[in-house]
Backbone as numpy.savetxt, mean C-alpha at the origin, in Angstrom:
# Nx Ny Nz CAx CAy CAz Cx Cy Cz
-18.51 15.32 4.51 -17.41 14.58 3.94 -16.46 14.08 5.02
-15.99 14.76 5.89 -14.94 14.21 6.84 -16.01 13.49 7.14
-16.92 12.82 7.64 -17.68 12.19 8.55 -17.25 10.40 8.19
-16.94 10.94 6.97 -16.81 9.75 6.22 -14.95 9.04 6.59
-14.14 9.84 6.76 -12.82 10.07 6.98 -12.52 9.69 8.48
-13.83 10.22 9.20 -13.61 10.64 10.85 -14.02 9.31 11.49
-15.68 8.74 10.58 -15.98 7.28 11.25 -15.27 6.59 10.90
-14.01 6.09 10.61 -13.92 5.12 9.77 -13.08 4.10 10.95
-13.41 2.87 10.51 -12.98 1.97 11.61 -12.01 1.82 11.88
-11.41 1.92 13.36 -9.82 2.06 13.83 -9.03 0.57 13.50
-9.42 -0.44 13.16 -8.59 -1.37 12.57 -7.89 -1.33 11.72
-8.87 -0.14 10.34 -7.78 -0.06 9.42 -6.83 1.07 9.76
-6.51 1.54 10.63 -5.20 2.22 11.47 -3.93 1.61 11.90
-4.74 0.46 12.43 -3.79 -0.89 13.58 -2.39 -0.67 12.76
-1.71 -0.50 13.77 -0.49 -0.78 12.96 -0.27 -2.15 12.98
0.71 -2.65 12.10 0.62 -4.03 12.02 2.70 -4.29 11.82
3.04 -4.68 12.23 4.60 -5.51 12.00 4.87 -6.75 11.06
4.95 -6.76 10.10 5.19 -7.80 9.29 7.04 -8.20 9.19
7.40 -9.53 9.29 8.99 -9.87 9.08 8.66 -10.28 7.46
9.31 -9.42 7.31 10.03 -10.53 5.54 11.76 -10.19 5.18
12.26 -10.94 3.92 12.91 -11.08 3.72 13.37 -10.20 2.54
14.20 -9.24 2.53 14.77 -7.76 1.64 16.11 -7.80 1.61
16.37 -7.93 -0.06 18.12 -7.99 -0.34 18.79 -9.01 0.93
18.07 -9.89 0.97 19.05 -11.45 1.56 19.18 -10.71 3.25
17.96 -10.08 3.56 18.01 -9.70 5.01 16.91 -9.21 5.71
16.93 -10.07 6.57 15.49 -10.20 7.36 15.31 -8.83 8.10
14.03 -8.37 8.11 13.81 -7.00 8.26 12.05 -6.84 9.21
12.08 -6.21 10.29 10.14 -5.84 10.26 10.15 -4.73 9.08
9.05 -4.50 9.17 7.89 -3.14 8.42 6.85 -3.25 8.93
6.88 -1.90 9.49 5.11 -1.71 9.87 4.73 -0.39 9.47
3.77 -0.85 9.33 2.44 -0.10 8.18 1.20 0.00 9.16
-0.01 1.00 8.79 -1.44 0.45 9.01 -1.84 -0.62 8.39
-2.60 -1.50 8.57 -3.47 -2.85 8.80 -4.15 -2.37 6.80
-4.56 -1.56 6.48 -4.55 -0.90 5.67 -3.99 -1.11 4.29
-2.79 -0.70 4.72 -1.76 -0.15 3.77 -1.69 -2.23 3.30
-1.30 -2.42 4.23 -0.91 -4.08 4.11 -1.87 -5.28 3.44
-3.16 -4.78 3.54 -4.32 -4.83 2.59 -4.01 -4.77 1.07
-4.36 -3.40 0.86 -3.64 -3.18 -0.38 -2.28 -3.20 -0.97
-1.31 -3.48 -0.03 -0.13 -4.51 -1.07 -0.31 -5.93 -1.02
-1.30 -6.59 -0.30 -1.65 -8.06 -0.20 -1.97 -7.87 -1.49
-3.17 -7.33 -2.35 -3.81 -6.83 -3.18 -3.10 -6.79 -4.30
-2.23 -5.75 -4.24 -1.14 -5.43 -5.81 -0.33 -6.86 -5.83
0.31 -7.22 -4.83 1.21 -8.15 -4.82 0.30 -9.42 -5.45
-1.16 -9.84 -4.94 -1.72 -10.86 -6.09 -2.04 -10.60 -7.23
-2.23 -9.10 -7.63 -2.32 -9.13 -8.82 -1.22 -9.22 -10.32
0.01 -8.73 -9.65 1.09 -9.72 -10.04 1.62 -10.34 -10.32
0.61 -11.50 -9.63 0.87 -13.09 -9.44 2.25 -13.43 -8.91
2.41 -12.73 -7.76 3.39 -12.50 -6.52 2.54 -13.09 -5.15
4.00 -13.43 -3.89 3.18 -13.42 -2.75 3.35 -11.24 -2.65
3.23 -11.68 -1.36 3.98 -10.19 -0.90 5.15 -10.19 -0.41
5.92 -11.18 0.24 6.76 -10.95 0.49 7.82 -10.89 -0.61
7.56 -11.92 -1.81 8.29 -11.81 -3.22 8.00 -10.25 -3.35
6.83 -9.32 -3.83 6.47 -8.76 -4.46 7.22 -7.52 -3.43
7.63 -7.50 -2.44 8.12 -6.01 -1.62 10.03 -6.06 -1.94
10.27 -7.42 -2.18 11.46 -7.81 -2.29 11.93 -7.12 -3.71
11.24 -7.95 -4.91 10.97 -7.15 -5.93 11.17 -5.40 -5.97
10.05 -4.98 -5.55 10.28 -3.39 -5.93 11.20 -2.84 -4.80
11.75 -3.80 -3.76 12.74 -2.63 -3.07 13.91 -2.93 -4.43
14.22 -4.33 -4.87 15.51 -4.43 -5.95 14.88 -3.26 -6.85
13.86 -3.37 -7.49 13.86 -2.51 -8.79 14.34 -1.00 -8.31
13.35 -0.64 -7.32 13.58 0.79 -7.14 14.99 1.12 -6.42
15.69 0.46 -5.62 17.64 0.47 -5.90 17.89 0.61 -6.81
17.98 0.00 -7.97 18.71 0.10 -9.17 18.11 1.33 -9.68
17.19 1.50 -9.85 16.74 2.74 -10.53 16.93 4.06 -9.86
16.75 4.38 -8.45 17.25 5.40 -7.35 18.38 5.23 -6.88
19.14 4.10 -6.85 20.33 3.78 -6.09 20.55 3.69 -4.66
19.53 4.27 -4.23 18.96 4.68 -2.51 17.23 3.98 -2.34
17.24 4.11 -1.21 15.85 4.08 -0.78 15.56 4.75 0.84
15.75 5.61 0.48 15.69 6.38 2.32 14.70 6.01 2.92
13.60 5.87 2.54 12.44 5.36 4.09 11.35 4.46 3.16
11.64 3.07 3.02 11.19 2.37 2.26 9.72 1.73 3.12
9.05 2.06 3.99 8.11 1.86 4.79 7.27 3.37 4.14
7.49 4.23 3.71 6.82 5.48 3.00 6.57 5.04 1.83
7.43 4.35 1.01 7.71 4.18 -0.53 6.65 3.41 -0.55
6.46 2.23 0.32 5.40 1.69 -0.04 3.79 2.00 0.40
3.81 2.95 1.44 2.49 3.93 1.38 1.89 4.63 -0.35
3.18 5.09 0.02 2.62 6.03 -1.56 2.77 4.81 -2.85
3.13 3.59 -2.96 2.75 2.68 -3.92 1.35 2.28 -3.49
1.12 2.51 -2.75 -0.49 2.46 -2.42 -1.29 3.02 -2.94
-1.21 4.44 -3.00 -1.77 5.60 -3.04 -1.40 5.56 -4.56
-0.16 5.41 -5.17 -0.45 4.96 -6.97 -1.36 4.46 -7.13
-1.46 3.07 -6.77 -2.72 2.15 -7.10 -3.64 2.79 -7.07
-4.01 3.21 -6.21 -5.48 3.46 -5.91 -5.75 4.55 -7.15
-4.83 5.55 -7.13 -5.18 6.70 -7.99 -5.34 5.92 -9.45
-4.64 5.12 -9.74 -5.18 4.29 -10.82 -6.22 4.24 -10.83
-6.83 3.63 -10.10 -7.82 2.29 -9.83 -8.98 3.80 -9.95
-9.28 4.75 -10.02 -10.23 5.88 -9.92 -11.02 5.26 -11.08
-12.45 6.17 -10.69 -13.55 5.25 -11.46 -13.63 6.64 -12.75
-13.70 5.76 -13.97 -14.17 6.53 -15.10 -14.63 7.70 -15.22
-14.92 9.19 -15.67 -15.05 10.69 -15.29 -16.42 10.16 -15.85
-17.40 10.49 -14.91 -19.03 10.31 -14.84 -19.71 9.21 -13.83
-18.58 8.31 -13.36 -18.52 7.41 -12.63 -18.88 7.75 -11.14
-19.75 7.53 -10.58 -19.81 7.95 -9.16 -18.23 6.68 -8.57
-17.57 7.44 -7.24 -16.92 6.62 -6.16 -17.45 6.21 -5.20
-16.67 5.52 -4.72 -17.53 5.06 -3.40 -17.71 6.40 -2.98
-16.14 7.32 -2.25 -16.71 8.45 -1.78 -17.58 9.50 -2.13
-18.00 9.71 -3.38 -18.78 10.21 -3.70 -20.29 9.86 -3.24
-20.45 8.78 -3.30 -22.11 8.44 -2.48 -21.81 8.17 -1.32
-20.98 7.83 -0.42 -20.84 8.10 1.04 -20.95 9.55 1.61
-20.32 10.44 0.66 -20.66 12.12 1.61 -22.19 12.61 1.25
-22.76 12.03 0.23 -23.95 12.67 0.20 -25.25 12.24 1.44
């Protein structure tokens, strides 16, 4: 199983620096190459760019937390929502499931 964890190609590591625009102020974020994938991803499904779509949930999640202490995490683990969504049906093989065998 790690083999699967351990090969995995160092691009999707890369960190990557993206500029966008958050509460009327220009900002980097960097993420793995990765992570930025899959909010390209959520953000089209949406029918958002990404930079709308990060703008978006930093406003929502202010109003609702009032804070956002490390909003470069927040959106890791909105990742890691998705995905846990996105899990395949109970009987369903995963990808990882036929990759460790």
């Amino acid at each position: 199983m790690c083999k699967v964890f351990a090969g995995q190609d160092p691009e999707g590591y890369r960190l990557v620096n993206r500029s966008v625009r958050i509460g009327g102020h220009s900002t980097s974020i960097q993420l793995e190459s990765t992570f930025w994938t899959l909010l390209d991803e959520i953000a089209h499904r949406q029918g958002m760019t990404t930079p709308k779509f990060l703008s978006t949930l930093y406003d929502e999640a202010l109003e609702i937390n009032g804070q956002i202490p490390n909003f470069a995490s927040m959106l890791r683990t909105t990742c890691a929502l998705y995905l846990r969504d996105r899990q395949p049906v109970d009987g369903e093989p995963s990808d990882l499931d036929s990759k460790a065998a």
